[in-house]
Backbone as a printed PyTorch tensor [residue, N CA C, xyz], in Angstrom:
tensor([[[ -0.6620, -28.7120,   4.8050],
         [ -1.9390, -29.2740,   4.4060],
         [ -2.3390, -28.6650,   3.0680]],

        [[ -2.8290, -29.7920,   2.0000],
         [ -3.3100, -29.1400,   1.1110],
         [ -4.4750, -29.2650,   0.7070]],

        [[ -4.2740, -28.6780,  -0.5680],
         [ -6.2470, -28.8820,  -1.4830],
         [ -6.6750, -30.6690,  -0.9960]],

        [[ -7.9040, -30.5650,  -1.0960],
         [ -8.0000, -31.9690,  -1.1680],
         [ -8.9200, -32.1850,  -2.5350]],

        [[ -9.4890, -31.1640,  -3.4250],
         [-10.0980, -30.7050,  -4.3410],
         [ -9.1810, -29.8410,  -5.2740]],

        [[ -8.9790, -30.9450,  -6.4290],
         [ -8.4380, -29.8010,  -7.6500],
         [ -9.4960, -29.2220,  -8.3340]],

        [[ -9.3890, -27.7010,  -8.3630],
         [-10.1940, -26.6690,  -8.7380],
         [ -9.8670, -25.7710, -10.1600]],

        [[-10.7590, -26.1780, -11.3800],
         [-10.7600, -25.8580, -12.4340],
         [-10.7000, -24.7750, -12.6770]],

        [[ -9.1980, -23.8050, -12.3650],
         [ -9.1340, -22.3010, -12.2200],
         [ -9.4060, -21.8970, -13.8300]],

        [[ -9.3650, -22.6430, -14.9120],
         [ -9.7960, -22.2450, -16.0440],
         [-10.6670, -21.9120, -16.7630]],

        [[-11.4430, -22.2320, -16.0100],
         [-13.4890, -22.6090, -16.1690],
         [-13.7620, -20.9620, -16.3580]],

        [[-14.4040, -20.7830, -17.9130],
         [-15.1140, -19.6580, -17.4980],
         [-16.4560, -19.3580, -17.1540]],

        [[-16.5340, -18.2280, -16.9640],
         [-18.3330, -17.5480, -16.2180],
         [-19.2020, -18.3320, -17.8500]],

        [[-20.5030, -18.9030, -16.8930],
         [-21.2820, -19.5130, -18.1550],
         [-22.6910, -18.4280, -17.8960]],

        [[-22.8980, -18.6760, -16.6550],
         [-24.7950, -17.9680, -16.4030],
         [-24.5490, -17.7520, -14.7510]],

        [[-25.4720, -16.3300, -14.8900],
         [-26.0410, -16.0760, -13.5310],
         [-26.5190, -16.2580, -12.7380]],

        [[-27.2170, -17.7380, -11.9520],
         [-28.3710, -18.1070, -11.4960],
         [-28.7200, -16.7030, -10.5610]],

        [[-30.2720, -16.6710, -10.6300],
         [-30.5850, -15.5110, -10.0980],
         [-31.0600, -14.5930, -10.4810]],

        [[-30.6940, -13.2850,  -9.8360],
         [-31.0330, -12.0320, -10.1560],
         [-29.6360, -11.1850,  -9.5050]],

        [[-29.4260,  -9.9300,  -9.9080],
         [-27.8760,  -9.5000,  -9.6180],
         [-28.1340,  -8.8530,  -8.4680]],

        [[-27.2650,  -8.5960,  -7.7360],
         [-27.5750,  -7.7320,  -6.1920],
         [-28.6110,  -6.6000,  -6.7740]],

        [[-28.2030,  -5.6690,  -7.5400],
         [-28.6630,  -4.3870,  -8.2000],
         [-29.8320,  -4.6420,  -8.3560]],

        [[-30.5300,  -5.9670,  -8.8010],
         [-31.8720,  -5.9920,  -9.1210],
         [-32.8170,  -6.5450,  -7.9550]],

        [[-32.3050,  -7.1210,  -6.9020],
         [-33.0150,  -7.3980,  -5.7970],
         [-32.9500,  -6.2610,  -4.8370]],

        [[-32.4810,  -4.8370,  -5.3360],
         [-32.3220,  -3.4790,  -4.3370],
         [-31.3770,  -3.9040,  -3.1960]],

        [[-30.3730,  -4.7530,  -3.3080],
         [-29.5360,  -4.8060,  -2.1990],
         [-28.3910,  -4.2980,  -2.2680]],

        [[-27.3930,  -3.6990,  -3.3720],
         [-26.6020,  -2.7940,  -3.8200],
         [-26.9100,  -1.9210,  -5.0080]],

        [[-25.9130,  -1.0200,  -5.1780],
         [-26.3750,   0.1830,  -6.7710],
         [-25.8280,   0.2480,  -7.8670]],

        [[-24.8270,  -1.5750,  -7.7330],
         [-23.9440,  -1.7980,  -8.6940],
         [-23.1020,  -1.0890,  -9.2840]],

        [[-22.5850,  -0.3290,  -8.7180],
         [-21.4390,   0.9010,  -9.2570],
         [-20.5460,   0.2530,  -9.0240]],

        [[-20.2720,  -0.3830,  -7.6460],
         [-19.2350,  -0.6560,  -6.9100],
         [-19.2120,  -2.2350,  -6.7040]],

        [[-18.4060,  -2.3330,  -6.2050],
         [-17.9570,  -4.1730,  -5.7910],
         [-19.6750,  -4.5950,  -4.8190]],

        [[-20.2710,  -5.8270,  -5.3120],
         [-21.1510,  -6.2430,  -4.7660],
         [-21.4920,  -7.6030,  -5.0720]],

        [[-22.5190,  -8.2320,  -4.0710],
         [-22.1580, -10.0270,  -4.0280],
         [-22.6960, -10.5400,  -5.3300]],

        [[-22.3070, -11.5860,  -6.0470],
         [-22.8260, -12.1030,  -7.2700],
         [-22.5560, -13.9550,  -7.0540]],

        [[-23.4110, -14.1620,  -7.8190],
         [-23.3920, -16.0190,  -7.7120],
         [-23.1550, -16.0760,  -9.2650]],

        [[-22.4620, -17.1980,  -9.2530],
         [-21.9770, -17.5760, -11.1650],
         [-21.8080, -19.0450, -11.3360]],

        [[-22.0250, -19.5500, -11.9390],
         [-22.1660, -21.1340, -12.4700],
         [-21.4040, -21.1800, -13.2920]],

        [[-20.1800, -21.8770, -13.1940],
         [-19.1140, -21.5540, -14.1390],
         [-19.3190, -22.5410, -15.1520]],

        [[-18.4980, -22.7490, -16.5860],
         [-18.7440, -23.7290, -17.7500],
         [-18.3400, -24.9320, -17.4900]],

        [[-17.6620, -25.1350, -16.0510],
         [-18.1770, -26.8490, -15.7270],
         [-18.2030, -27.2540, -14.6650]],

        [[-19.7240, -26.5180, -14.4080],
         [-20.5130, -26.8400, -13.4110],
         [-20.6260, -25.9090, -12.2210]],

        [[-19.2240, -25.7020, -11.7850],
         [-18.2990, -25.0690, -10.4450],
         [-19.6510, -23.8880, -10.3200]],

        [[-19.5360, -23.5480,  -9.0240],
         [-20.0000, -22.2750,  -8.9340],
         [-19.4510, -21.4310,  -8.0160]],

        [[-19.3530, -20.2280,  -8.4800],
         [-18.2550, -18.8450,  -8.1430],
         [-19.5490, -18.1540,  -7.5830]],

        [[-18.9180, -17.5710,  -5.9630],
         [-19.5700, -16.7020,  -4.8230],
         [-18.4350, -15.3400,  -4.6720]],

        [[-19.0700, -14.8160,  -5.1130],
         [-18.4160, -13.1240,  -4.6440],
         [-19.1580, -12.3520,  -3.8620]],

        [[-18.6980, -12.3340,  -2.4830],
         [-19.5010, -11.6400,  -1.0230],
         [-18.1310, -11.1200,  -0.1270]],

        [[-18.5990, -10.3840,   0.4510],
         [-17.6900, -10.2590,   1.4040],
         [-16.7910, -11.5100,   1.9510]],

        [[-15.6350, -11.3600,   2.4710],
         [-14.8770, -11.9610,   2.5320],
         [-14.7880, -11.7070,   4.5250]],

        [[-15.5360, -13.1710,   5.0650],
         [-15.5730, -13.4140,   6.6250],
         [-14.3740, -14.1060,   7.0840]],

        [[-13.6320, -14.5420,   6.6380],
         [-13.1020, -15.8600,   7.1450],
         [-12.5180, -15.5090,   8.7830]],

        [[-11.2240, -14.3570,   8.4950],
         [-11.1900, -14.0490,   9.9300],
         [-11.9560, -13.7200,  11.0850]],

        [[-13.6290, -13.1230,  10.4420],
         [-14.5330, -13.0230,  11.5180],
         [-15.1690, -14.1370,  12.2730]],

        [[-15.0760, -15.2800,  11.2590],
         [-15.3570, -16.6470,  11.6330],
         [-14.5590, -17.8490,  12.0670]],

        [[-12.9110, -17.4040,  11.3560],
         [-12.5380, -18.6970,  12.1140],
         [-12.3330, -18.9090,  13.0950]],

        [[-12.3680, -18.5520,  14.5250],
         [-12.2050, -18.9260,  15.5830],
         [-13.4020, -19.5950,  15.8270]],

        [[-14.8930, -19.7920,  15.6110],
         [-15.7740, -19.7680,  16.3470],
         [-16.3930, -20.7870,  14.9890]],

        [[-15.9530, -21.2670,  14.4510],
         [-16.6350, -22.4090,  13.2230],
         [-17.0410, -23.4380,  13.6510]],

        [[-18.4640, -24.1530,  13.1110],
         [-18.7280, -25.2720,  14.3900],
         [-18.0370, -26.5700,  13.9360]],

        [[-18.1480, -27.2960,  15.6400],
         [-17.5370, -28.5160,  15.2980],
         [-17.5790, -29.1200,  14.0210]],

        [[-15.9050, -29.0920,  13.7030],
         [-15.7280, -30.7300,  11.9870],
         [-15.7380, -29.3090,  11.1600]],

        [[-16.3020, -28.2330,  11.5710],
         [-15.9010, -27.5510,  10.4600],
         [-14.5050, -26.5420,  10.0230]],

        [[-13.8520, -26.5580,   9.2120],
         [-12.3480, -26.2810,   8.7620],
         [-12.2630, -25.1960,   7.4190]],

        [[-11.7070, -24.0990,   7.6530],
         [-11.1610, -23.1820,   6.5750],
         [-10.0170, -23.9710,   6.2820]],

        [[-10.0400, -24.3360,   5.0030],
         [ -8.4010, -25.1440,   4.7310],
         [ -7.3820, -24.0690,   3.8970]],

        [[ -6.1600, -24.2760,   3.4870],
         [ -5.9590, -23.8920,   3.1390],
         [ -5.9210, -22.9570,   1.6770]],

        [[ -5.7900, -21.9680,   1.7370],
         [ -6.4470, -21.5630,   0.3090],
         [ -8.1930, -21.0310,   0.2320]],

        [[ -8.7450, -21.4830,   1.0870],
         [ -9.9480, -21.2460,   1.0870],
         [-10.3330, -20.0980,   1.9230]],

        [[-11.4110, -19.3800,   1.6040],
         [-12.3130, -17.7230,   2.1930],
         [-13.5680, -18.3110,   2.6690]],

        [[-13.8640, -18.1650,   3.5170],
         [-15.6270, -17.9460,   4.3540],
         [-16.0960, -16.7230,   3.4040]],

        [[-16.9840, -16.5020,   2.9320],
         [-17.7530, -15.9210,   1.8750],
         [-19.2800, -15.7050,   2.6720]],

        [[-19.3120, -14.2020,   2.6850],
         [-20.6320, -14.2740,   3.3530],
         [-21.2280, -13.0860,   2.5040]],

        [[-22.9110, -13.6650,   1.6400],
         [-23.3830, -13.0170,   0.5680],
         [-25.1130, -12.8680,   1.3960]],

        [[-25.5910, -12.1100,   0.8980],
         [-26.7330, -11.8740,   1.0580],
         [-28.2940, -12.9570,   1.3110]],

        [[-28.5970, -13.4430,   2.6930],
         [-29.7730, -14.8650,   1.8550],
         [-30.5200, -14.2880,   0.9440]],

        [[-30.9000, -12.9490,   0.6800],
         [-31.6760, -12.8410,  -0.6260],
         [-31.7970, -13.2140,  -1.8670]],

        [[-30.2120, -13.1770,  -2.0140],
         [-29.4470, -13.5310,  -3.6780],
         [-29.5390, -15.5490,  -3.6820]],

        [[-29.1740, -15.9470,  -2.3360],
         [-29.4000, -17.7070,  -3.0040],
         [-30.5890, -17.8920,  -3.0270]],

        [[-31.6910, -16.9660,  -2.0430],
         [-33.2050, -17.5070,  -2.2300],
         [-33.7850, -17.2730,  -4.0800]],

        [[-33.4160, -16.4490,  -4.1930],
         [-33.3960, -15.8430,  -5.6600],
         [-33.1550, -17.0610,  -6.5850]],

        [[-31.7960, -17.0490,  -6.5180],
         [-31.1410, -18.3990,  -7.2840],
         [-31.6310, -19.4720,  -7.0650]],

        [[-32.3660, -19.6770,  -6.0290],
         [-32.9200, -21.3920,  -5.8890],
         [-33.7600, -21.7470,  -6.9630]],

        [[-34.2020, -21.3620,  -7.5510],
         [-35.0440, -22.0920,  -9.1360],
         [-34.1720, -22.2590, -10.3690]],

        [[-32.8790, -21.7540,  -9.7030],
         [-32.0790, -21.9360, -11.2490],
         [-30.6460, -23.0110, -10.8670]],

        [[-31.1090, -23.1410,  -9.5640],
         [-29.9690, -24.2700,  -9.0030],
         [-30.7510, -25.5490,  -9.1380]],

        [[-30.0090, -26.8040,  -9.7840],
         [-30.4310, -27.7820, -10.3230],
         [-30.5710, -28.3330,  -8.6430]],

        [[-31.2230, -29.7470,  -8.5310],
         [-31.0990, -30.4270,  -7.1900],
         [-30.3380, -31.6800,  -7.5940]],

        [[-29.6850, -32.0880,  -6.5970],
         [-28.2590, -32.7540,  -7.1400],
         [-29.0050, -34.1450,  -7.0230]]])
């Protein structure tokens, strides 16, 4: 099984929507911590912990880790944050 989405691995980082973990007091930014990025076309890049094995057994119905793909689990602080800088589709 494959992609069913070709993914613009070339795209670089454009803007932050948000505020950075460090500034909402949820990490001390020294170290690896979750970030949201809006890449230069369009895409947007999630860096959080990495769930997938904690979740795939138990994903709800219709829902599928495909191949290639991570369950990503980031802070709700950081998308509540970002919601004024995320366009509505």
């Amino acid at each position: 099984m494959g992609r069913t989405r070709n993914v613009d691995l070339s795209a670089p980082f454009a803007e932050r929507p948000g505020k950075p973990a460090a500034e909402l007091g949820l990490f001390d930014g020294r170290d690896e911590c979750p970030a949201i990025w809006r890449l230069a076309n369009g895409d947007i890049a999630v860096i959080g912990t990495d769930a997938t094995e904690a979740y795939r057994d138990r994903l709800p119905e219709g829902v599928r880790i495909g191949e290639g793909e991570r369950l990503v689990v980031l802070p709700g602080a950081m998308l509540a944050a970002a919601k004024p800088d995320i366009p509505d589709a």
